[in-house]
C-alpha positions as MATLAB code, in Angstrom:
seq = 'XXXXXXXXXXXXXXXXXXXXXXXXXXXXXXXXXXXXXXXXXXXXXXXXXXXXXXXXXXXXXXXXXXXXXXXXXXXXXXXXXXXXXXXXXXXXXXXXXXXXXXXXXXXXXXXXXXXXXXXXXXXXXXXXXXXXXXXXXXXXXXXXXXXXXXXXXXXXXXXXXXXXXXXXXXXXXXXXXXXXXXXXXXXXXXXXXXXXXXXXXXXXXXXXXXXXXXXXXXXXXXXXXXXXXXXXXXXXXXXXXXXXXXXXXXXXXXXXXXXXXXXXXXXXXXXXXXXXXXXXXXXXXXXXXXXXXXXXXXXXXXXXXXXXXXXXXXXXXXXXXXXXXXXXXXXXXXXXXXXXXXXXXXXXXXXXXXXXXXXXXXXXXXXXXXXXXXXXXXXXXXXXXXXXXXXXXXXXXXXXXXXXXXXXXXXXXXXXXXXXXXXXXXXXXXXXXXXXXXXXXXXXXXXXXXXXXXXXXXXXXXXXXXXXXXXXXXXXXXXXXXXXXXXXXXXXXXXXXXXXXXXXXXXXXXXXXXXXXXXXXXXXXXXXXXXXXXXXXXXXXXXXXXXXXXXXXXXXXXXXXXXXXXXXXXXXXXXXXXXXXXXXXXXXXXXXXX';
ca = [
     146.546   83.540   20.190;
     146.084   85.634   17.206;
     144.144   86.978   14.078;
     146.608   86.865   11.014;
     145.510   89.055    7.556;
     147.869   89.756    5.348;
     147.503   90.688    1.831;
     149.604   91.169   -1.492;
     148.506   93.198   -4.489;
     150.040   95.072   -7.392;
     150.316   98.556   -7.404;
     150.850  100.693  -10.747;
     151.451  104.354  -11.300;
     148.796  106.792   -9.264;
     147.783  104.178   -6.918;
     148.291  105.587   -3.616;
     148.130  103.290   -0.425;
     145.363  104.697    1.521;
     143.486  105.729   -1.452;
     140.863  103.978   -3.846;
     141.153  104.026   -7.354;
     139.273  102.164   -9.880;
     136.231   99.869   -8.844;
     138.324   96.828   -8.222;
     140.258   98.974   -6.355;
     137.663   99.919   -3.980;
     136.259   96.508   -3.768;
     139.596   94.539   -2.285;
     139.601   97.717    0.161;
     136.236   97.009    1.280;
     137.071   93.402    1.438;
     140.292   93.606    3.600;
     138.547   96.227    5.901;
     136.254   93.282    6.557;
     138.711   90.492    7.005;
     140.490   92.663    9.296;
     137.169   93.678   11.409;
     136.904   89.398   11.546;
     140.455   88.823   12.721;
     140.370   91.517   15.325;
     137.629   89.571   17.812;
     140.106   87.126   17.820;
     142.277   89.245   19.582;
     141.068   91.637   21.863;
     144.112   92.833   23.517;
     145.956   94.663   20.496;
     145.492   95.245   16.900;
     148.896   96.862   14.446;
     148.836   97.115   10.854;
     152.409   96.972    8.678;
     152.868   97.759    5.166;
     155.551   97.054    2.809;
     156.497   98.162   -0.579;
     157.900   95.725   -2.905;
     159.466   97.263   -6.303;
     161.514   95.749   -8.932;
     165.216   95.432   -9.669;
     165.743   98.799  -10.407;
     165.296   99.997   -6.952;
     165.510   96.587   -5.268;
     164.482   98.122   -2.343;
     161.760   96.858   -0.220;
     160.315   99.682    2.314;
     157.042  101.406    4.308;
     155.362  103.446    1.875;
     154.701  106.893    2.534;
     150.706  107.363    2.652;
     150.511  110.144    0.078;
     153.462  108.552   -2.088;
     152.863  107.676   -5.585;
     154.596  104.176   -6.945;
     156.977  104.181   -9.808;
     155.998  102.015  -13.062;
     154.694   98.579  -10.991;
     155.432   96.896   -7.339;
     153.339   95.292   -4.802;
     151.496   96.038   -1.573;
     151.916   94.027    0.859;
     150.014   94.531    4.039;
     150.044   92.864    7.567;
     147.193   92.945   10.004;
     147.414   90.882   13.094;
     145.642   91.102   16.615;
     146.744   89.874   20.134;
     145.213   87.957   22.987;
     147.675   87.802   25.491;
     148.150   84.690   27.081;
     151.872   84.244   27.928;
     154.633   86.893   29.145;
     154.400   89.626   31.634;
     154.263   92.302   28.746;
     151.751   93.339   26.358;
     152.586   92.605   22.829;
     151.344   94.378   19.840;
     152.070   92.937   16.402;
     152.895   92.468   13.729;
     156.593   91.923   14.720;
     159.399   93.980   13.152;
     162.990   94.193   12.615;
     164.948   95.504   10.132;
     162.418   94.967    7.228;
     161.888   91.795    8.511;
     157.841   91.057    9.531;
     156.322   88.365   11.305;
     152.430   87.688   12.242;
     152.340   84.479   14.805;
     149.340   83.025   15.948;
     149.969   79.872   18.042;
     151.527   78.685   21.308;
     155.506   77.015   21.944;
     154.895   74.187   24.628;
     158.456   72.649   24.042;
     161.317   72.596   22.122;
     161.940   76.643   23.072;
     162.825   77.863   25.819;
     160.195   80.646   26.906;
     160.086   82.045   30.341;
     157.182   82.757   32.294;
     157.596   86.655   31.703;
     158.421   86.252   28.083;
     156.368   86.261   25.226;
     156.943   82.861   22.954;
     156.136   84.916   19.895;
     158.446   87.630   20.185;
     160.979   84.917   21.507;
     160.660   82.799   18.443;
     160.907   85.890   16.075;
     164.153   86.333   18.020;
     165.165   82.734   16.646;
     164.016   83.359   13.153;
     166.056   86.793   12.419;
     169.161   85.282   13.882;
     169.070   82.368   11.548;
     172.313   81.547    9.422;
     170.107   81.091    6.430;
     166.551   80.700    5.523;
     167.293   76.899    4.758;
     167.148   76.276    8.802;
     163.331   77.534    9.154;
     162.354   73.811    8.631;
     164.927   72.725   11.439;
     164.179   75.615   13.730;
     159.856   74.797   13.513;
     160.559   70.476   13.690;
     161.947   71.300   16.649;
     159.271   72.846   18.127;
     155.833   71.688   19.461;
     152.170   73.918   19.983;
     149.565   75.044   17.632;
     150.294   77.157   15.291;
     149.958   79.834   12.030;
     152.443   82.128   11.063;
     153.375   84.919    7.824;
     157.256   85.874    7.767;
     158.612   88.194    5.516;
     162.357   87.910    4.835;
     163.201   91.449    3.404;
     166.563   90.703    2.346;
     165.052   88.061   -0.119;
     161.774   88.885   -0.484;
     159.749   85.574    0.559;
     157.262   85.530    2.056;
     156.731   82.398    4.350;
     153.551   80.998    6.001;
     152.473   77.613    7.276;
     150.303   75.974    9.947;
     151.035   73.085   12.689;
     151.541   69.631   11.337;
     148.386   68.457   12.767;
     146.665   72.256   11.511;
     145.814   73.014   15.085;
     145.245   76.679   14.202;
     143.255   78.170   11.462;
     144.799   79.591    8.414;
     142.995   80.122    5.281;
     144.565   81.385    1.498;
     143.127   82.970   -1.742;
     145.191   82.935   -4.739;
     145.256   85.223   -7.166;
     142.897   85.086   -9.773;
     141.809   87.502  -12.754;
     138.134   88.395  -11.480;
     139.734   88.849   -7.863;
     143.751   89.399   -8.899;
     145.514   89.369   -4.940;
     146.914   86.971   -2.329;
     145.233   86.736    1.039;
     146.073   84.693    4.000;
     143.191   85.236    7.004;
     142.783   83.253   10.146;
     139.399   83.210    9.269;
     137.462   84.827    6.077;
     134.071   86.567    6.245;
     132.087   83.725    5.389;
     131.246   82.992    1.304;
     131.900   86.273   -0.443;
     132.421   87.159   -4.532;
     135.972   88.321   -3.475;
     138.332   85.638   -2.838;
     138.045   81.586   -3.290;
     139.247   80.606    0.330;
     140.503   77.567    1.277;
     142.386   75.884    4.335;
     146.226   75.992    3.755;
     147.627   72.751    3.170;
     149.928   71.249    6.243;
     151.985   69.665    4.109;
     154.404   71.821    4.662;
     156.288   75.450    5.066;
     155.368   77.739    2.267;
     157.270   79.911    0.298;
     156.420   82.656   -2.013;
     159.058   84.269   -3.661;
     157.899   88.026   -3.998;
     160.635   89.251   -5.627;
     160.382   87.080   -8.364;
     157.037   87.823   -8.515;
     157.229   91.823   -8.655;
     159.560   91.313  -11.669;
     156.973   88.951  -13.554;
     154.372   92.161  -13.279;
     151.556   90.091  -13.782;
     150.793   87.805  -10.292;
     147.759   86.369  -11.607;
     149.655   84.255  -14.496;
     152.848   83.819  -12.458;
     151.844   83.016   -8.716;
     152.104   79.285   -8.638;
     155.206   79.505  -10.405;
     156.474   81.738   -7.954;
     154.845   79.475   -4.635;
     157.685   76.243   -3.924;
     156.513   73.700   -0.487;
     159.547   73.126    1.405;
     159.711   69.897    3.347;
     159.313   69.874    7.021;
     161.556   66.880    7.650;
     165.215   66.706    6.718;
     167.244   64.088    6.371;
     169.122   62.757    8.851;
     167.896   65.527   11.614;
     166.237   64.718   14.601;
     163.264   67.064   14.231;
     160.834   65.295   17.084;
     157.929   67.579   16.035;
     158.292   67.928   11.922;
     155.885   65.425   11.138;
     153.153   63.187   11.919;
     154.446   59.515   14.032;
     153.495   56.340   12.253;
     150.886   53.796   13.932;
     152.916   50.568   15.169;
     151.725   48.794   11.867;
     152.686   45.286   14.176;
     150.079   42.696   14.625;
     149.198   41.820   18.597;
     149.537   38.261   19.391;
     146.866   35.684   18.114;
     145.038   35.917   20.948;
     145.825   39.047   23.127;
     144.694   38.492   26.519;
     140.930   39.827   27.217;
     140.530   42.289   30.295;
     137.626   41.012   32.451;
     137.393   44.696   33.668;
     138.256   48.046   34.056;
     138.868   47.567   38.124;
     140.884   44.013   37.314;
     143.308   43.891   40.059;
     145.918   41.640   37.551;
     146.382   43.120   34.337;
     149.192   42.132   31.517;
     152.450   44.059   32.245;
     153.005   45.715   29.024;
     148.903   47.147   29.393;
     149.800   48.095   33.128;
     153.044   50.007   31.495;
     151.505   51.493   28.862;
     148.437   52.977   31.324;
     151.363   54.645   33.494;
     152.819   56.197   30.860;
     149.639   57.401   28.799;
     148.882   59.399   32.838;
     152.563   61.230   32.787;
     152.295   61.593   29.460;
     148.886   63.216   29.489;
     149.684   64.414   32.711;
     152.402   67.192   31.576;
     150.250   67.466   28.331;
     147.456   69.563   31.358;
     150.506   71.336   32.836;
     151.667   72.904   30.041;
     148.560   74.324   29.184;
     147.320   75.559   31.904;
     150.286   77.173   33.785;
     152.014   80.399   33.323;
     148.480   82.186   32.400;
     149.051   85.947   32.666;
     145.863   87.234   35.104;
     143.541   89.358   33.382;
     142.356   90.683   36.417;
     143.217   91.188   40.158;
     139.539   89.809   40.938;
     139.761   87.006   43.418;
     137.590   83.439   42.615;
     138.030   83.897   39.127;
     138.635   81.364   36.782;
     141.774   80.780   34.565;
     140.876   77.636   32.726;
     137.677   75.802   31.671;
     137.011   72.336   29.965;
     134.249   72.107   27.630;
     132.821   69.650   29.771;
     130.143   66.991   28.676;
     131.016   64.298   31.252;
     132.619   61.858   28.929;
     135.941   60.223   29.850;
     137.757   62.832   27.665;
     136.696   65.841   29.109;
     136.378   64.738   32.571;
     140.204   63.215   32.895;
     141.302   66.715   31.261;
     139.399   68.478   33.528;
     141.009   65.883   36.546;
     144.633   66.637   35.414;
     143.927   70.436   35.284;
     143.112   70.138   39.077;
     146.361   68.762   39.420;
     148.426   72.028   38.669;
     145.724   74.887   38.708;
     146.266   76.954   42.128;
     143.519   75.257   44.583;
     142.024   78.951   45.519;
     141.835   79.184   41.573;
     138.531   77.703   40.641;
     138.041   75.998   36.952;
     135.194   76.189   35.121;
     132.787   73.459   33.403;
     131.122   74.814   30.525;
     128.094   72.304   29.641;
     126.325   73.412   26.777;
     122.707   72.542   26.038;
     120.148   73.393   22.865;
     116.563   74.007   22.997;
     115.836   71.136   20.324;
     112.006   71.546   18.893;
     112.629   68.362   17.157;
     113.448   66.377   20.503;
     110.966   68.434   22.009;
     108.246   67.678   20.211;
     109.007   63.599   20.333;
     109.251   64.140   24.284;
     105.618   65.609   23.842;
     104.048   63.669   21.241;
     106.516   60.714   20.883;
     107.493   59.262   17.605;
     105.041   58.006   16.032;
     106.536   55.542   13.598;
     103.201   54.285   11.818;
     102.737   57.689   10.324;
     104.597   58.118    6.590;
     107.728   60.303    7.005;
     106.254   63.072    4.410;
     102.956   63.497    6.220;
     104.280   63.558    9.754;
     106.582   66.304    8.669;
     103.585   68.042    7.709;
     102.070   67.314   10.823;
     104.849   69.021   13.289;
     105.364   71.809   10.953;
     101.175   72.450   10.814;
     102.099   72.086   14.860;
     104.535   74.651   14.877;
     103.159   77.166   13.108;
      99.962   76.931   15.377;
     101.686   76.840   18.605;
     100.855   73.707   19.015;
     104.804   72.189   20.006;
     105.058   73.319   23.621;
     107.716   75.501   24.487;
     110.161   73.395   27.180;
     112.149   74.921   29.823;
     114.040   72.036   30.464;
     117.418   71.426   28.809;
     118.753   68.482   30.474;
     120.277   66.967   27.731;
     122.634   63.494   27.407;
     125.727   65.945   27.926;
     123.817   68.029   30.639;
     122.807   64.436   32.439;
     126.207   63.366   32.433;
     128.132   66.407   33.296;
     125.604   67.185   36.698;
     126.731   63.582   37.408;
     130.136   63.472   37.075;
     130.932   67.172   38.959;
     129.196   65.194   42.027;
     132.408   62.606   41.282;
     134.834   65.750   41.371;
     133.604   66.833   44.357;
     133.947   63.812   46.308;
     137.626   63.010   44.763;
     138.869   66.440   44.291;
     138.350   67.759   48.402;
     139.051   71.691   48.142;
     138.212   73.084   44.450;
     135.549   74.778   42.983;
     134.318   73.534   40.290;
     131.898   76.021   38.372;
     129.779   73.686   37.175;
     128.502   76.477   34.296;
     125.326   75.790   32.792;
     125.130   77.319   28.865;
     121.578   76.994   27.997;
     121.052   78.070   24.269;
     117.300   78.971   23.779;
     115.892   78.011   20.190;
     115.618   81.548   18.503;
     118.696   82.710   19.799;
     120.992   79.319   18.241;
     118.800   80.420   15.175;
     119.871   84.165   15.274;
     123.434   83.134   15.606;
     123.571   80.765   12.332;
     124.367   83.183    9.663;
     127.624   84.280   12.287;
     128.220   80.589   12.658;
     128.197   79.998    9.432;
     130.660   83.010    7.996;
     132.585   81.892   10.804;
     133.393   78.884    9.849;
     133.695   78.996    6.299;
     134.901   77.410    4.159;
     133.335   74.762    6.150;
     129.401   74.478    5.088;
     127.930   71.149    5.691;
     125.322   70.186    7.988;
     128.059   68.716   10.446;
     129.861   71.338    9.995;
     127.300   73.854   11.710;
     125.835   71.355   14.225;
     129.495   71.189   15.993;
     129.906   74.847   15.035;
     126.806   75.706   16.880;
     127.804   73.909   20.221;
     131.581   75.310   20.014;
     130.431   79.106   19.556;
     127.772   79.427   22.645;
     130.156   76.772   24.783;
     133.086   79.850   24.131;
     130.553   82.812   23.885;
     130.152   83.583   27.725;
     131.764   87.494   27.338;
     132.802   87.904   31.029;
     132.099   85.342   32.411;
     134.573   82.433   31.351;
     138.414   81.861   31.165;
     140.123   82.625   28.146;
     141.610   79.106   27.929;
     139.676   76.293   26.803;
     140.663   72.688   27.266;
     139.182   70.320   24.637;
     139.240   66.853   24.241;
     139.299   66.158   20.820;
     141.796   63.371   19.367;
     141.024   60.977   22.003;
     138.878   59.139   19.427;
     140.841   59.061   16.674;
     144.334   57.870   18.701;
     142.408   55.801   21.166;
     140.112   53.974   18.658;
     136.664   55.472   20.194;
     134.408   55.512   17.059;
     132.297   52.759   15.940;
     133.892   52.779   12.544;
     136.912   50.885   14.622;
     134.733   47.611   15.655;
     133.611   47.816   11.941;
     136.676   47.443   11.195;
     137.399   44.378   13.643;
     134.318   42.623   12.147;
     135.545   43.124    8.929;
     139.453   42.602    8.353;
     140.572   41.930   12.229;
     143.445   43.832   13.678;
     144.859   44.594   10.126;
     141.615   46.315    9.952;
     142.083   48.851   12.813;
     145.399   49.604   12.499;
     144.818   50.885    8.909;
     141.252   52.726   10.298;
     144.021   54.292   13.075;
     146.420   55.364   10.308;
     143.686   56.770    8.414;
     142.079   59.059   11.039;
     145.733   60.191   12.017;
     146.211   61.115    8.465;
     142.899   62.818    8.079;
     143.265   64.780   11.356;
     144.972   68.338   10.015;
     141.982   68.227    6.978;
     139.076   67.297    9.505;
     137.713   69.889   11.896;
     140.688   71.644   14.070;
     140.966   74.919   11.761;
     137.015   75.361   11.945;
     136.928   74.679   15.996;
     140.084   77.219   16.134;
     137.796   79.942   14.058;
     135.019   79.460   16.293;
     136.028   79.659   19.358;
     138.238   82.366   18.551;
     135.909   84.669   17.200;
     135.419   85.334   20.789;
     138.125   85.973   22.030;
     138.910   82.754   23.480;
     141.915   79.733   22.896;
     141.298   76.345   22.805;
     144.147   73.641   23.633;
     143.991   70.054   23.110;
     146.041   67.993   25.381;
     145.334   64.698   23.559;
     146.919   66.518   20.356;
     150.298   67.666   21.604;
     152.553   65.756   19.308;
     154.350   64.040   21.898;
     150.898   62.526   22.922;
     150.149   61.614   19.133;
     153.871   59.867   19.176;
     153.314   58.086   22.461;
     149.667   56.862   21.391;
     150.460   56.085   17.921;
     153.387   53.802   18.562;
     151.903   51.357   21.326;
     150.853   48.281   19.580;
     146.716   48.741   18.694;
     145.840   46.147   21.581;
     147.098   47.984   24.237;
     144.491   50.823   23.021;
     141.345   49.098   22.011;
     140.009   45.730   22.367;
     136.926   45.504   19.540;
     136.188   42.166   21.363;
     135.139   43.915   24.209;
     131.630   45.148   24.595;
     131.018   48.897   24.825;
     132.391   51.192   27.656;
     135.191   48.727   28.073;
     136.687   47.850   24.786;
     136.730   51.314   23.141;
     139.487   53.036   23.962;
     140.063   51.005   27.068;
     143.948   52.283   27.974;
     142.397   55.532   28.555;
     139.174   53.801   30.333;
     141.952   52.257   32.637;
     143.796   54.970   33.138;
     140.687   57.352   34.295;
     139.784   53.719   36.601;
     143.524   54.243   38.363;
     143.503   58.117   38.866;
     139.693   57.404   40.360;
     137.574   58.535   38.203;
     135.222   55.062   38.680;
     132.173   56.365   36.704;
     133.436   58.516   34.008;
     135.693   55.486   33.307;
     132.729   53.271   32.078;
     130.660   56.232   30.392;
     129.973   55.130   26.886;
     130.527   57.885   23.970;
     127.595   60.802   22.611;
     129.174   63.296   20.312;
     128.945   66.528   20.812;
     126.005   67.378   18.449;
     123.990   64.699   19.943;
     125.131   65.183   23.314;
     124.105   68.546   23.402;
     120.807   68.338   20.953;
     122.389   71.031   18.617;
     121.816   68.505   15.501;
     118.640   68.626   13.470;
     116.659   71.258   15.352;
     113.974   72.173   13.099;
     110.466   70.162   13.820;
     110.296   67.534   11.548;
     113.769   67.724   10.329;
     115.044   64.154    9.252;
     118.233   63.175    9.073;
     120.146   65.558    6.664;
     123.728   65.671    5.715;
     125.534   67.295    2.678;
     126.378   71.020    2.024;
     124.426   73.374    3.546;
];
């Protein structure tokens, strides 16, 4: 895991590269100082910087400037930042990556499709890959055919493009500015510093592999005017490749019989064959999902009892079969921690104290609690057992009694109410561009679940996607009610669709900006392929009351590996779980922009 800055500017007679000249001048300098400051704390390890003149045809050379060196009549600046946290190969890696003029800044992880040893680094490995390709043209077939999160810049110095893309499902962060005439350079950031006069960011499309043909661009002289002339999308897929991992699997559009069996239970000791197939399969496949992640971690320290991986852990059937299959292949001397996060909520405090007192008008009770605050009147609480707290102290008792021999850290992250508050202009930079009330609720929980300096592994399991394959969200038995299995199958499509534009790039900048990686097992693309072609019955059954009929295959599948009580544990998200929604005293419900 990386932070990726890289920058491209014009540079005209008696500009020199460390200097500042005019006012605009000094402002993008101040700006990329900044962005680079931001992309360092996502990785600790190492930091490099690589620049690279661009001139026209009449020196059609492309080169490292020398420091005190003035240009000739026009050529761009482009600069490459990028910072390490090493979490695969023996060696330590400082990039960006270099090789004959060529430069590459990768931020991601290769599960399959290369074939990385446990001593080597994937990134350097792929870059390997790249530079020996016949021709440009084969990027897209060397990237379909390859699976992990990821964000990468390449420059190709022989013809002057510049190429950058994200993960079809946007798994890692990536964020561009395009050149306009009050702010007139490119940037590409892993993660901005929050709203700022300087650039318009905004998440890079994963639509597909980006191309931006510099050259051209130098001999245009103006980038501002010519930029999207100069920026072509190249297709991930090509026809008639097998590329496994270029796009995004369909859903299995086919209707389920008329009447689809019902499952009486999750502990049914008969259940149809194709559902008692399809269960098997969604355990291997999830199964060597875990292992992937979660082997081949390089040791940060010769410290025995320390951790390697932790699950952000609320007790829900997501978190709680990841945090089963890690047990599976992490050492059994190696222990793995549970991070449980939980908010000191006024709001909820004050209805525990007072309780909600519904005959009151919603404007005067507002005035009420805030009257109550400011007096002292709302009781500080020391307590912070919250839904996810309740159900994560539960289910570690479960893991103790079916997983004889590891130590679970059962890691308590109690976020007092003035110190969530100090934090929310960091959150909220952070995870710019996204700024709605959601947006900083889940922010909140993500940023003190992965703040623990010292304490915590540097690999983070998550669960999210099991909703949105599995058909866990109540927008799914809306659907049921309203247009029957038709219904679901198009809500399934549509959250697949909607999954690289939802929340994985804001998550990524989050919990990176402490260092820290977060994997998704549910998203590895060979999961989202399995998942999304099993007819929608063997997933869900709407008819089915809740805890059973929401994503029952994976309900089924916790039941067979043993995990009886997680298995019927009905679904709190996050922001709720944890209380990190609505914490001001008499907040109602809010959404929008912040």
């Amino acid at each position: 895991m990386c932070g990726i800055f890289c920058s491209l500017r014009v540079r005209c007679r008696g500009d020199i590269v460390n200097g500042h000249g005019g006012p605009n001048d000094t402002i993008y300098h101040e700006l990329s100082e900044r962005l680079k400051v931001a992309n360092a704390a996502r990785g600790p390890d190492a930091q490099g910087t690589h620049h690279v003149r661009v001139q026209g045809t009449c020196s059609g050379e492309a080169h490292a400037p020398s420091p005190s060196k003035t240009f000739g009549p026009a050529s761009l600046d482009l600069e490459f930042f990028a910072s390490e946290l090493r979490l695969r190969g023996d060696t330590p890696i400082v990039q960006p990556h270099s090789h004959q003029g060529d430069v590459f800044c990768w931020n991601g992880e290769v599960f399959e499709g290369l074939n990385v040893n446990a001593y080597e680094n994937d990134g350097a490995k792929l870059f390997q890959s790249i530079c020996t390709l016949s021709a440009m043209d084969d990027l897209s077939f060397l990237l379909g055919r390859i699976e992990g999160p990821y964000a990468f810049v390449y420059y190709h110095a022989e013809s002057r493009k510049l190429y950058f893309a994200r993960d079809p499902l946007g798994r890692r962060s990536l964020l561009i500015h395009k050149p306009s005439v009050s702010n007139p350079y490119f940037l590409l950031a892993s993660v901005s510093v929050g709203d700022d006069q300087g650039y318009v960011m905004e998440e890079l499309s994963t639509d597909g592999i980006f191309c931006l043909d510099v050259g051209q661009l130098c001999e245009s002289k103006e980038i501002t005017q010519y930029f999207d002339s100069s920026l072509t999308c190249i297709p991930r897929h090509i026809d008639r490749q097998i590329l496994p991992f270029a796009k995004l699997s369909r859903v299995n559009a086919t209707l389920p019989p008329d009447a689809p069996p019902l499952v009486p239970s999750l502990d049914s000791a008969i259940l149809p064959r194709d559902l008692a197939i399809a269960i098997d399969q969604l355990i291997d496949h999830l199964d060597r999902s875990v292992m992937l992640r979660v082997q081949n971690i390089p040791r940060r320290t010769s410290e025995k009892g320390r951790a390697q991986v932790a699950v952000l852990f609320s007790g829900g059937i997501d978190s709680t079969i990841l945090a089963f299959l890690a047990h599976r292949h992490v050492p059994l001397d190696e222990p793995i921690d549970l991070l449980n996060v939980a908010f000191q909520n006024p709001r909820k405090i004050q209805v525990q104290t007072d309780g909600n007192i519904g005959a009151i008008p919603k404007r005067e009770k507002k005035r009420q609690l805030k009257a109550a605050e400011t007096n002292g009147a709302v009781k500080e609480s020391t307590s912070y057992m919250v839904p996810d707290r309740v159900t994560g102290l539960q289910e570690v008792e479960e893991f103790r009694r079916i997983c004889p021999g590891r130590t679970w850290n059962f890691v308590e992250v109690d976020v007092p109410y003035e110190e969530s508050q100090a934090a929310r202009t960091a959150v909220e930079a952070i995870m710019f561009p996204g700024r709605t009330v959601m947006d900083l609720s889940l922010a909140m929980a993500l940023y003190f679940a992965s703040k623990g300096v010292g304490r915590y592994s540097t690999i983070l399991l998550n669960g999210l996607g099991s909703d949105e394959l599995l058909g866990g969200y109540g927008r799914h038995r809306t659907a049921y009610a309203t247009r029957g299995w038709q219904g679901v199958i198009d809500e399934l499509q549509l959250e697949l669709d909607r999954i690289p534009t939802r929340n994985l790039g804001r998550d990524d900048r989050v919990i990176s900006s402490h260092g820290k990686e977060t994997r998704h097992p549910f998203l590895s693309l060979t999961v989202v392929s399995f998942l999304a072609g099993l007819p929608v019955h063997l997933k869900l059954d709407p008819r089915l009351e809740l805890g059973l009929g929401d994503k029952m295959l994976l309900r089924l599948a916790a039941q067979k590996v043993g995990l009886l009580e997680a298995s019927v544990r009905k679904k709190k998200a996050m922001q709720f779980g944890s209380h990190s929604a609505r914490m001001e005293a008499g907040e109602a419900r809010r959404g929008g922009t912040l």
